[in-house]
DSSP file (Angstrom, degrees, kcal/mol; ACC not computed):
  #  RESIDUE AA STRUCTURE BP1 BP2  ACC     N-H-->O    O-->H-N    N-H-->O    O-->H-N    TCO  KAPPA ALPHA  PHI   PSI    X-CA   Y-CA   Z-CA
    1    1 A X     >        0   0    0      0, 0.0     4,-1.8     0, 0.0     0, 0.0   0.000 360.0 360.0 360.0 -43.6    2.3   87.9  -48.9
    2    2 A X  H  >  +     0   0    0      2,-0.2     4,-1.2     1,-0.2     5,-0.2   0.892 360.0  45.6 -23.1 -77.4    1.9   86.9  -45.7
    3    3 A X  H  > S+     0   0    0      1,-0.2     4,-3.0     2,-0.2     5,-0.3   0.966 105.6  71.0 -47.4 -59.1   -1.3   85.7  -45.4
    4    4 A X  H  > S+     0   0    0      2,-0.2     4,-1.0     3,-0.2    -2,-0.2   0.671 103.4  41.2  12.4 -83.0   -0.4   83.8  -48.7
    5    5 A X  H >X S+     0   0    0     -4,-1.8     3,-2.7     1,-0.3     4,-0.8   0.923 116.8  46.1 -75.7 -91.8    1.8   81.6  -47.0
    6    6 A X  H 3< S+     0   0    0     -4,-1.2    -1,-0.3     1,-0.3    -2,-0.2   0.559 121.0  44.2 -23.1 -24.3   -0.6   81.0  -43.6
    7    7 A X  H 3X S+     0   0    0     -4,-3.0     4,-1.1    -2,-0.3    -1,-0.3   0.934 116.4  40.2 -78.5 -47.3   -3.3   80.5  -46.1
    8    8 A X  H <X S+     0   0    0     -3,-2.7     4,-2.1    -4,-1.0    -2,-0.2   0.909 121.0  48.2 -89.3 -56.0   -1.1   78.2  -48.5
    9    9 A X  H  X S+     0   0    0     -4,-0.8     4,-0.8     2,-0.2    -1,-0.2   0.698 110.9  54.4 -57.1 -29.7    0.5   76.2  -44.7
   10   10 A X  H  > S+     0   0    0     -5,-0.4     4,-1.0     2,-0.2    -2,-0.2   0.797 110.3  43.5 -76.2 -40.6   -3.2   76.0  -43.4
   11   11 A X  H  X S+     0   0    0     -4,-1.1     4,-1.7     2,-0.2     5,-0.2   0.688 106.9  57.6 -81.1 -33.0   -4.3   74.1  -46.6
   12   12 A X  H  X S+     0   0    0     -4,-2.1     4,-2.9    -5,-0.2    -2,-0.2   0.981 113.3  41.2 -61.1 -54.5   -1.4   72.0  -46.6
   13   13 A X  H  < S+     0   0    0     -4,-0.8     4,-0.3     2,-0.2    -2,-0.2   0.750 111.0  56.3 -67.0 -29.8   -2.5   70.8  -42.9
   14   14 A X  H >X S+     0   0    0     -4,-1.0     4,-4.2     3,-0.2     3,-1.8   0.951 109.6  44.4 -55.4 -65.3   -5.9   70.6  -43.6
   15   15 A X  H 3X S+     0   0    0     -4,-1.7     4,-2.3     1,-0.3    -2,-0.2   0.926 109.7  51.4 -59.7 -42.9   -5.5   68.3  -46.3
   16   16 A X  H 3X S+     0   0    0     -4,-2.9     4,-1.0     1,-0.2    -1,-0.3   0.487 108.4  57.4 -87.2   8.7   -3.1   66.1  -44.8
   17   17 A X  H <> S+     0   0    0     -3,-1.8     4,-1.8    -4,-0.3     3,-0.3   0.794 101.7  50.9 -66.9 -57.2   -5.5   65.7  -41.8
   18   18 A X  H  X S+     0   0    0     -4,-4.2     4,-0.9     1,-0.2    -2,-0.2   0.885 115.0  48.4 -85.0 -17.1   -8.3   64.5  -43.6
   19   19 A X  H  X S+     0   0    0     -4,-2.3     4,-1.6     1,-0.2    -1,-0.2   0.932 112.5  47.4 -64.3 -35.8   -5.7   61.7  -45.2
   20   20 A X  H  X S+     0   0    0     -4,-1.0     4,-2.6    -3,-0.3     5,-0.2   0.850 110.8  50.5 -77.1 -12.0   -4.6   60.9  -42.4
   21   21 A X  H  X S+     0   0    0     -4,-1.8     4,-1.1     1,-0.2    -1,-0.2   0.724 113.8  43.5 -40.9 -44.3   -7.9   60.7  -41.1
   22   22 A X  H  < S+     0   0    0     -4,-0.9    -1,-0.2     2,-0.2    -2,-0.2   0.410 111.0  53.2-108.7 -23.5   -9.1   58.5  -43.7
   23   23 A X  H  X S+     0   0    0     -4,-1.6     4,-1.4     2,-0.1    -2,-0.2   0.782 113.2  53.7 -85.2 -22.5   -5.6   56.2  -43.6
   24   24 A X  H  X S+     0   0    0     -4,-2.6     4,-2.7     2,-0.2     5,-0.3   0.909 108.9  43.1 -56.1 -55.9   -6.8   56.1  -39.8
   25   25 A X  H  X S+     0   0    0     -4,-1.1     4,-1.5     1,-0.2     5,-0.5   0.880 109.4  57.9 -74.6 -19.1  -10.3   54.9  -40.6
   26   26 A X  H  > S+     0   0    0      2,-0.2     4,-1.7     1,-0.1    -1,-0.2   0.931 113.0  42.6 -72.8 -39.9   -8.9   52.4  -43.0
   27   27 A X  H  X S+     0   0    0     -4,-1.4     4,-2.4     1,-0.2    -2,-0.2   0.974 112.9  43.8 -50.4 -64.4   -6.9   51.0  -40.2
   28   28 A X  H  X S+     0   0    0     -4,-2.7     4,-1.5     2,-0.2    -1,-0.2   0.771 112.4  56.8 -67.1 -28.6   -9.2   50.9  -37.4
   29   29 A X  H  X S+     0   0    0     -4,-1.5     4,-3.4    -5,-0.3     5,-0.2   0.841 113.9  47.5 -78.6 -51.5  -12.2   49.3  -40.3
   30   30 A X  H  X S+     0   0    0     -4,-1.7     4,-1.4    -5,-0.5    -2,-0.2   0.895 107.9  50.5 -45.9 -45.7   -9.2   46.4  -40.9
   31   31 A X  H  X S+     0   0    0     -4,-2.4     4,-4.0     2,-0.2    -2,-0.2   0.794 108.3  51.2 -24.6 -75.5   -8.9   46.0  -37.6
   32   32 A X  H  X S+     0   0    0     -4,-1.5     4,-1.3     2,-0.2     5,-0.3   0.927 116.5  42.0  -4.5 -86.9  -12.8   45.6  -37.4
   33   33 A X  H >X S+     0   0    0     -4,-3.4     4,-2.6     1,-0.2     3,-1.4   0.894 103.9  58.3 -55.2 -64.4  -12.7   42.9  -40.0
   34   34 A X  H 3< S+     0   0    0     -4,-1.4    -1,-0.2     1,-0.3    -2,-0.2   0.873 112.6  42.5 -94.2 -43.9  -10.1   41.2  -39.1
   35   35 A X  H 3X S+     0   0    0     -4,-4.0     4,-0.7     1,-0.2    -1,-0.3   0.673 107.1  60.2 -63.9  -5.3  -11.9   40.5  -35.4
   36   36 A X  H <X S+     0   0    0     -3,-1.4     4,-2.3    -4,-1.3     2,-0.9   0.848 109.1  43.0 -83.5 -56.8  -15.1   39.9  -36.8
   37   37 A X  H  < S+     0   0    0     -4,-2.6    -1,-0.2    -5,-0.3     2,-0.1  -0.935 111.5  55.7 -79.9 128.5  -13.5   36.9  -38.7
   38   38 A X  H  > S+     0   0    0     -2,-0.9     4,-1.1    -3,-0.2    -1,-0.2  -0.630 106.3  47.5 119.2 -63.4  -11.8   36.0  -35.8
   39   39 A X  H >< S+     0   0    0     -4,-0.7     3,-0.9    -3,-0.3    -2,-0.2   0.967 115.2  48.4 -82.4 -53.3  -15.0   35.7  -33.5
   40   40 A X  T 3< S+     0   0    0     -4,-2.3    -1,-0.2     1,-0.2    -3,-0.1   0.434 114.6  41.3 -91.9  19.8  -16.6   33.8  -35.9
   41   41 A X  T 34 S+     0   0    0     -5,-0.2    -1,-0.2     3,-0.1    -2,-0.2   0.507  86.7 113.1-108.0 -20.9  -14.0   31.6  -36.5
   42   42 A X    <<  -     0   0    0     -4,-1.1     3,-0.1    -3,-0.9    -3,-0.0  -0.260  53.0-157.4 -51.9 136.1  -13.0   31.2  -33.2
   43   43 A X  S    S-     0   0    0      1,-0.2     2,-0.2    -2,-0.1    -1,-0.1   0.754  76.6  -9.8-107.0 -29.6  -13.6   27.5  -31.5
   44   44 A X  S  > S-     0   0    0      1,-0.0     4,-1.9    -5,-0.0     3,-0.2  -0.887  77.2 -87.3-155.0-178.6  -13.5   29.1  -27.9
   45   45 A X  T  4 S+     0   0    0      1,-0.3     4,-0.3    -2,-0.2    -3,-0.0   0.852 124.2  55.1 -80.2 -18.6  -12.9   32.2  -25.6
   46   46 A X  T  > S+     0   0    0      2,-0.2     4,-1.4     1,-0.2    -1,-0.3   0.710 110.6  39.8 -71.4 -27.7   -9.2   30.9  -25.5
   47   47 A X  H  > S+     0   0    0     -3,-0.2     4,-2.8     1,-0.2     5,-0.2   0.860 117.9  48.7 -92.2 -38.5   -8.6   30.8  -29.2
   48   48 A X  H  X S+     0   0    0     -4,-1.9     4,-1.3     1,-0.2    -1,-0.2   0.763 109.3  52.0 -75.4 -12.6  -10.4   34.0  -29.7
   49   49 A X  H  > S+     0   0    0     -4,-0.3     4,-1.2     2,-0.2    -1,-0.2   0.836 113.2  45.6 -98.4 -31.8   -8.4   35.7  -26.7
   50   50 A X  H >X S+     0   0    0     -4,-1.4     4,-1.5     2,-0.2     3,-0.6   0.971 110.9  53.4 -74.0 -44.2   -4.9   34.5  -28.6
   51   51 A X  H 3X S+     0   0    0     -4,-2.8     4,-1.8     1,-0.3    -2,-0.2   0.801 107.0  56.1 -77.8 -18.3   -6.2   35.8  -32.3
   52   52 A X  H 3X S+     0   0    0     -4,-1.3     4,-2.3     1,-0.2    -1,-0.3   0.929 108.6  40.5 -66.9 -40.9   -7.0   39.2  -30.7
   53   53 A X  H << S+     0   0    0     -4,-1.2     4,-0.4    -3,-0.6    -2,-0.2   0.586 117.0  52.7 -81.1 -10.6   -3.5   39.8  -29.4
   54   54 A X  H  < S+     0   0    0     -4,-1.5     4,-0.3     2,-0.1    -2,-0.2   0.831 117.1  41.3 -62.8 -45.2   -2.2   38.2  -33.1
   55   55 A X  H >X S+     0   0    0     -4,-1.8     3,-1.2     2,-0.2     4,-0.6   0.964 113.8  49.9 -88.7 -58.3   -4.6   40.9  -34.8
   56   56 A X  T 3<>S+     0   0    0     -4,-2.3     5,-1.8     1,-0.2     3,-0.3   0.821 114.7  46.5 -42.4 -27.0   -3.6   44.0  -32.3
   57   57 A X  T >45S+     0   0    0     -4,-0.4     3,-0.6    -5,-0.2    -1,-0.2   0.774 105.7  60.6 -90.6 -12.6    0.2   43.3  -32.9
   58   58 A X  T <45S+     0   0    0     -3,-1.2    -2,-0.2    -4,-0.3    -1,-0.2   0.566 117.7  26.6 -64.8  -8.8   -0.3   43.0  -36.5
   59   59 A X  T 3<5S-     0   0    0     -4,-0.6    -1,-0.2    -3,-0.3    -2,-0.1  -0.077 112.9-124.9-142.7   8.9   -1.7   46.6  -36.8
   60   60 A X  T < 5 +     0   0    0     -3,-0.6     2,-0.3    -5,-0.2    -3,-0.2   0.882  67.4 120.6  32.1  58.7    0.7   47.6  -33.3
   61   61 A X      < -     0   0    0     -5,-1.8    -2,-0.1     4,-0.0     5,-0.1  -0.824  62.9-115.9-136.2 118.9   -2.1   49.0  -31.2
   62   62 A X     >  -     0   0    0     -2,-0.3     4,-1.1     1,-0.1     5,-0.0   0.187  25.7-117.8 -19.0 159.7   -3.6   48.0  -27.9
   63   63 A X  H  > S+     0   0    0      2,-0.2     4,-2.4     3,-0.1     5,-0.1   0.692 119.5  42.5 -74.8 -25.4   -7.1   46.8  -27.4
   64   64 A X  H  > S+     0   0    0      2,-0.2     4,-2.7     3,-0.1    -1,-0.1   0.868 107.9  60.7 -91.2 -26.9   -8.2   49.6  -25.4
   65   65 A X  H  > S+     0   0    0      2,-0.2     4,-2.1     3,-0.2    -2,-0.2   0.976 113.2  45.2 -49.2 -55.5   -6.2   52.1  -27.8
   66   66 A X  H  X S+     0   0    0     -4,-1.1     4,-2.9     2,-0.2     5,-0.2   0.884 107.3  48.0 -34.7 -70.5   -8.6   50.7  -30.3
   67   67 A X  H  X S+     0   0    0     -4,-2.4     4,-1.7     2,-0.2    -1,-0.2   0.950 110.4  58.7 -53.4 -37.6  -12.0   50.7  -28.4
   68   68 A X  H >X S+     0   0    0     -4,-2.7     3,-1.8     2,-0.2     4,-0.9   0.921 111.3  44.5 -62.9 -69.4  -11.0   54.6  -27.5
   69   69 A X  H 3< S+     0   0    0     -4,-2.1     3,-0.2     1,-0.3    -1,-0.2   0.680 111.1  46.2 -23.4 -61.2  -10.8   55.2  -31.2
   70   70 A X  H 3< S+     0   0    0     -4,-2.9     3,-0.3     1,-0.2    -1,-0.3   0.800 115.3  51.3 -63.8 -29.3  -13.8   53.5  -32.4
   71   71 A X  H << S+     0   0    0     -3,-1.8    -2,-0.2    -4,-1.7    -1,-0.2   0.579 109.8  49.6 -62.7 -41.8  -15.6   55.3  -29.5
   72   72 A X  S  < S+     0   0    0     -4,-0.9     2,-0.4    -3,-0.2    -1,-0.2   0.337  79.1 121.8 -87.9  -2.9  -14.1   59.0  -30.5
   73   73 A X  S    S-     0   0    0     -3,-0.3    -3,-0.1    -5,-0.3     7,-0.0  -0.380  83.7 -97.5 -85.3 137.4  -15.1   58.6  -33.9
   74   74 A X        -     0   0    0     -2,-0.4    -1,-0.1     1,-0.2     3,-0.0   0.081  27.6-128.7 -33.6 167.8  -17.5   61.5  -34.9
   75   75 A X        +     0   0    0      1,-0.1     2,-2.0    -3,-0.1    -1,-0.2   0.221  69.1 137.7-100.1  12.7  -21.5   59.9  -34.5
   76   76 A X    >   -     0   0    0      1,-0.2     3,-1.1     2,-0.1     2,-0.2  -0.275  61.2-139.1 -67.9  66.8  -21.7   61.5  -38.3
   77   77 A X  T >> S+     0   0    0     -2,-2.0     4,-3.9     1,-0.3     3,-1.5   0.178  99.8  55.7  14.4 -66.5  -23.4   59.3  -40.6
   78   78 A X  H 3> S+     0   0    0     -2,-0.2     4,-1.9     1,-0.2    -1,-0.3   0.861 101.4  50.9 -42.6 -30.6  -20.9   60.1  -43.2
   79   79 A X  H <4 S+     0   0    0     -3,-1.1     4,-0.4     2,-0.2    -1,-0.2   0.675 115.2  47.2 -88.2 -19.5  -17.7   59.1  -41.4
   80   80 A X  H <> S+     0   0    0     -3,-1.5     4,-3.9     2,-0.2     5,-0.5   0.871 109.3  55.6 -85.6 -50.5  -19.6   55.3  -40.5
   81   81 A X  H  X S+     0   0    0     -4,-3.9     4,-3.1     1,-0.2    -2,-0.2   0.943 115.5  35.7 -48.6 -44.5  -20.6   55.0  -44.1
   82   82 A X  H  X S+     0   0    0     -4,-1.9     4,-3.6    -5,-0.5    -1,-0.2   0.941 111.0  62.1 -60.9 -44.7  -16.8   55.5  -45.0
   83   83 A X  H  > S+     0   0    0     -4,-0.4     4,-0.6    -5,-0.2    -1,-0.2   0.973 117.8  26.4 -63.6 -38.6  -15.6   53.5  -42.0
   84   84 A X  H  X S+     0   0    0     -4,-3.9     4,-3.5     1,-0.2    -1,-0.2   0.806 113.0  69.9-108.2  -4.9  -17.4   50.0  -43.2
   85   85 A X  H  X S+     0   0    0     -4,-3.1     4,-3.2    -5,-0.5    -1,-0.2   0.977 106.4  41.2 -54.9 -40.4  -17.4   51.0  -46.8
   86   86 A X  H  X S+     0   0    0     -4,-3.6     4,-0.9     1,-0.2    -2,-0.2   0.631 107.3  56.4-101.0  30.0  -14.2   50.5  -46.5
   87   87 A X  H  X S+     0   0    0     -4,-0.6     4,-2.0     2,-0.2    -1,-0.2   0.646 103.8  61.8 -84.0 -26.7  -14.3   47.5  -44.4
   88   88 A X  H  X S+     0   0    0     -4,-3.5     4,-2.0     2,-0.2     5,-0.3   0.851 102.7  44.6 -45.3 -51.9  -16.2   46.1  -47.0
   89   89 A X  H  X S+     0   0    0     -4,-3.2     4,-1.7     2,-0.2    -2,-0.2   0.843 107.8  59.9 -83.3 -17.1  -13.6   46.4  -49.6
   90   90 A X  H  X>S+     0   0    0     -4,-0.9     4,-1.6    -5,-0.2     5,-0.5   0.920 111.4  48.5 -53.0 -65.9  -10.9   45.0  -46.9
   91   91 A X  H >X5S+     0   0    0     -4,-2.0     3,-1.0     1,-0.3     4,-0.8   0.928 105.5  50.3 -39.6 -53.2  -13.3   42.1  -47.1
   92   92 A X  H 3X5S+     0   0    0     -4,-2.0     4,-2.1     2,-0.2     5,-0.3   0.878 109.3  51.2 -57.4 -44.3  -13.7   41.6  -50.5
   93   93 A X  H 3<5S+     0   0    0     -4,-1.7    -1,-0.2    -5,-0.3    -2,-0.2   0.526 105.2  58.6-101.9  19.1   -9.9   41.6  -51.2
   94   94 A X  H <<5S+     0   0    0     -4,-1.6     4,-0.3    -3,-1.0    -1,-0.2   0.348 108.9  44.3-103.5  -5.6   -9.8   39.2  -48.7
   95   95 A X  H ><<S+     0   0    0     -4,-0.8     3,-0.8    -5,-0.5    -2,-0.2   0.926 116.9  43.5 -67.7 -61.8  -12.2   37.1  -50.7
   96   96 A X  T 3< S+     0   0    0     -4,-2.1     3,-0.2     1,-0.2    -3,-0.1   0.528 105.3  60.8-104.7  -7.5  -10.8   37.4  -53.5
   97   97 A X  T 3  S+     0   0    0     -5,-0.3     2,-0.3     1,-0.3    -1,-0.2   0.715 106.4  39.6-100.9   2.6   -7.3   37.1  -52.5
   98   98 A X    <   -     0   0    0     -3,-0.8     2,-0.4    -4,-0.3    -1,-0.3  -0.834  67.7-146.8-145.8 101.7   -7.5   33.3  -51.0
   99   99 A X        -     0   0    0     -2,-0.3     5,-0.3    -3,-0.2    -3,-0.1  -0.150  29.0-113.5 -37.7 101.7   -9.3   30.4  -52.4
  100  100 A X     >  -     0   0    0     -2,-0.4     4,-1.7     3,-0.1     3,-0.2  -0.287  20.5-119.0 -52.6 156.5  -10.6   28.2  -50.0
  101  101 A X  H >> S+     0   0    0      1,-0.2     4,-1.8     2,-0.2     3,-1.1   0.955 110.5  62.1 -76.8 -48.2   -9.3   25.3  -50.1
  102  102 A X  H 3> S+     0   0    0      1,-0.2     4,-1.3     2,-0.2    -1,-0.2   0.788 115.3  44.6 -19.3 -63.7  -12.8   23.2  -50.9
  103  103 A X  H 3> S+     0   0    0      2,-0.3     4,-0.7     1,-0.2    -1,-0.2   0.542 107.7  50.6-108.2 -36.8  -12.6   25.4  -54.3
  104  104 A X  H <X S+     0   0    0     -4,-1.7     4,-2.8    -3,-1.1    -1,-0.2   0.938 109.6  52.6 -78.8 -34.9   -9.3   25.2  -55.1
  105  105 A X  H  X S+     0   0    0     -4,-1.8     4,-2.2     1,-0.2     3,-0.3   0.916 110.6  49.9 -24.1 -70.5   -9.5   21.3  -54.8
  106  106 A X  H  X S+     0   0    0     -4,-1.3     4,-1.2     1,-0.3    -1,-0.2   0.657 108.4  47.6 -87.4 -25.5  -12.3   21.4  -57.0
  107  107 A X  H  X S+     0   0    0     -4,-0.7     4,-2.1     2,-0.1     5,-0.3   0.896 114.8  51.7 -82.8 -40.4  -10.5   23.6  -59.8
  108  108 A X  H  X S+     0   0    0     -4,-2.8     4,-4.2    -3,-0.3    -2,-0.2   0.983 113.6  42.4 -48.4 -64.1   -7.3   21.0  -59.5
  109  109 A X  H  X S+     0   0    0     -4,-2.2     4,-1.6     2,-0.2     5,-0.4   0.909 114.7  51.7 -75.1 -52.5   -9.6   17.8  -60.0
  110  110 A X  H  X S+     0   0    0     -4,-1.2     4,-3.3     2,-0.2    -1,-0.2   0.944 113.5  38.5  -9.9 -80.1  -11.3   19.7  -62.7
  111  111 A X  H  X S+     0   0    0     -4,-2.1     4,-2.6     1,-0.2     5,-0.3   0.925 116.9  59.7 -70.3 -48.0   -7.8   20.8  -64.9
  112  112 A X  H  X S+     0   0    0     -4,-4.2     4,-0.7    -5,-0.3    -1,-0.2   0.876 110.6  40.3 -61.8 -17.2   -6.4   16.8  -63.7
  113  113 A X  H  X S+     0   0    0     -4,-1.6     4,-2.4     2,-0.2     5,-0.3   0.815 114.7  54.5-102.9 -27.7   -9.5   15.3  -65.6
  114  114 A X  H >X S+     0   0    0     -4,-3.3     3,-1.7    -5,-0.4     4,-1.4   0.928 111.4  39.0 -16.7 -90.0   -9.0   17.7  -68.1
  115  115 A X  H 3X S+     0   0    0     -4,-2.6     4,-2.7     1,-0.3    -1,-0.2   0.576 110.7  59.3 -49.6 -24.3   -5.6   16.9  -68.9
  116  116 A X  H 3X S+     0   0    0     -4,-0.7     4,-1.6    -5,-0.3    -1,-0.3   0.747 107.6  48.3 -99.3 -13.0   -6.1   12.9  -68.4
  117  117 A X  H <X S+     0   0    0     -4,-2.4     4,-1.5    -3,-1.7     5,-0.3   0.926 114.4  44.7 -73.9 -37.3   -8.9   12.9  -71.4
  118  118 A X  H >X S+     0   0    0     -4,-1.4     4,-1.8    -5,-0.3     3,-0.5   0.952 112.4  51.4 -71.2 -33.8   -6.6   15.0  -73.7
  119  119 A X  H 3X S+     0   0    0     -4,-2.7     4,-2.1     1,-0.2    -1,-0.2   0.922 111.3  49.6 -52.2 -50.7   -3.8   12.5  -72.5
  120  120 A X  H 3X S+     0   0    0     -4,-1.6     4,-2.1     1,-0.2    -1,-0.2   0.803 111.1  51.3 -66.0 -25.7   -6.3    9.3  -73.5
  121  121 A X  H <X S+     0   0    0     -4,-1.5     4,-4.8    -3,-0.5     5,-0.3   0.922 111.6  42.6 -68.6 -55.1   -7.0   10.8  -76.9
  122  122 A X  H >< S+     0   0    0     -4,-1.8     3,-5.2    -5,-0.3     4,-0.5   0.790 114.5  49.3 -71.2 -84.5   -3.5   11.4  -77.9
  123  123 A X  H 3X S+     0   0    0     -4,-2.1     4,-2.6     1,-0.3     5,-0.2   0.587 115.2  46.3 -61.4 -55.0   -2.5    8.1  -76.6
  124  124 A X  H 3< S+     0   0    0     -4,-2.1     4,-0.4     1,-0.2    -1,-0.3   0.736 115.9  51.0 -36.0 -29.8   -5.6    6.4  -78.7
  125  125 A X  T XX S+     0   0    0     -3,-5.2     3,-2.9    -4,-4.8     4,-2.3   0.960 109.9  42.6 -87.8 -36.2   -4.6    8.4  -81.4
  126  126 A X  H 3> S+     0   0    0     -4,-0.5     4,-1.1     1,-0.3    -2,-0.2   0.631 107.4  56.0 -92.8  18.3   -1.0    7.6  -81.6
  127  127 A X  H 3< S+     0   0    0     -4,-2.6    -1,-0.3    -5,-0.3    -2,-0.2   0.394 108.4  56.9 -92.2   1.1   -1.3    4.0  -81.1
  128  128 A X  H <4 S+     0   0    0     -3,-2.9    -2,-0.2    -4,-0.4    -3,-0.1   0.740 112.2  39.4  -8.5 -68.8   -3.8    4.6  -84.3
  129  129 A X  H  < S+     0   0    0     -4,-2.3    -2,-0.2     1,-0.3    -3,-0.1   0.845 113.1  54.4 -82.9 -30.9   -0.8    6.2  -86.3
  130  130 A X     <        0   0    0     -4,-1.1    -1,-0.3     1,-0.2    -3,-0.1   0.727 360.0 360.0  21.9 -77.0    1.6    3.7  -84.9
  131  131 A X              0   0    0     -4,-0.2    -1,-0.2    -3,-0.1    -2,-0.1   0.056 360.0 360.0 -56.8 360.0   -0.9    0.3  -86.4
C-alpha cells in the first residue's frame, strides 16, 4: 500500500512537470514571436529597445531570465519542434485575430458600395411605384 501511494504521488508529479513544461515552452515560444515582430517592425535600436521591455513586462520576465531559458532548453529535436510549433500557432492566431487595417478598409468600401446599389434600386423602384 505503500508503494501504491509513492507510485500514484510520483505520477502525479511527473505529469504535472511535463505540463508545466509545456505551459513553459508555450510562454517562452510567445515571447519569441512577439520579439521577432517587434525587430522587424521596429524603426530603430530605440524603438526596438522600448518594445522589448513592453514585451518582457507583458509576460513578467527579465531579458536575461529569458535568454537563460531558451539556452537551458534540452538540444532535443523534439522539444524545438514543439517550441516553434507552437510559436507558429501563436502566430497564426495573431493573424487571424487582427485585420490590417488596408483589408479591413477594403471589406468596409466593399459592404458601402454594396449597400448604396441596393439603396439606388429601391429608391428607382419606389419612385416607379410612386408615378
Amino acid at each position: 500500500m505503500r508503494y501504491a501511494n509513492f507510485a500514484i504521488v510520483f505520477l502525479i508529479l511527473l505529469f504535472s512537470c511535463k505540463n508545466n513544461n509545456d505551459t513553459d515552452l508555450k510562454r517562452l515560444s510567445k515571447i519569441y514571436v512577439d520579439l521577432k515582430i517587434a525587430e522587424t517592425s521596429s524603426i530603430n535600436s530605440d524603438s526596438l529597445s522600448v518594445e522589448k521591455k513592453k514585451i518582457f513586462g507583458k509576460y513578467q520576465i527579465s531579458e536575461e531570465e529569458y535568454r537563460s531559458k531558451i539556452s537551458s532548453l534540452p538540444k532535443e529535436k523534439e522539444i524545438w519542434k514543439k517550441f516553434f510549433s507552437f510559436a507558429q500557432t501563436y502566430l497564426d492566431s495573431l493573424r487571424h485575430s487582427s485585420l490590417s487595417p488596408r483589408r479591413e478598409r477594403k471589406e468596409n468600401s466593399q459592404r458601402t458600395r454594396g449597400n448604396t446599389h441596393k439603396n439606388a434600386k429601391n429608391t428607382k423602384r419606389n419612385s416607379e411605384d410612386s408615378a
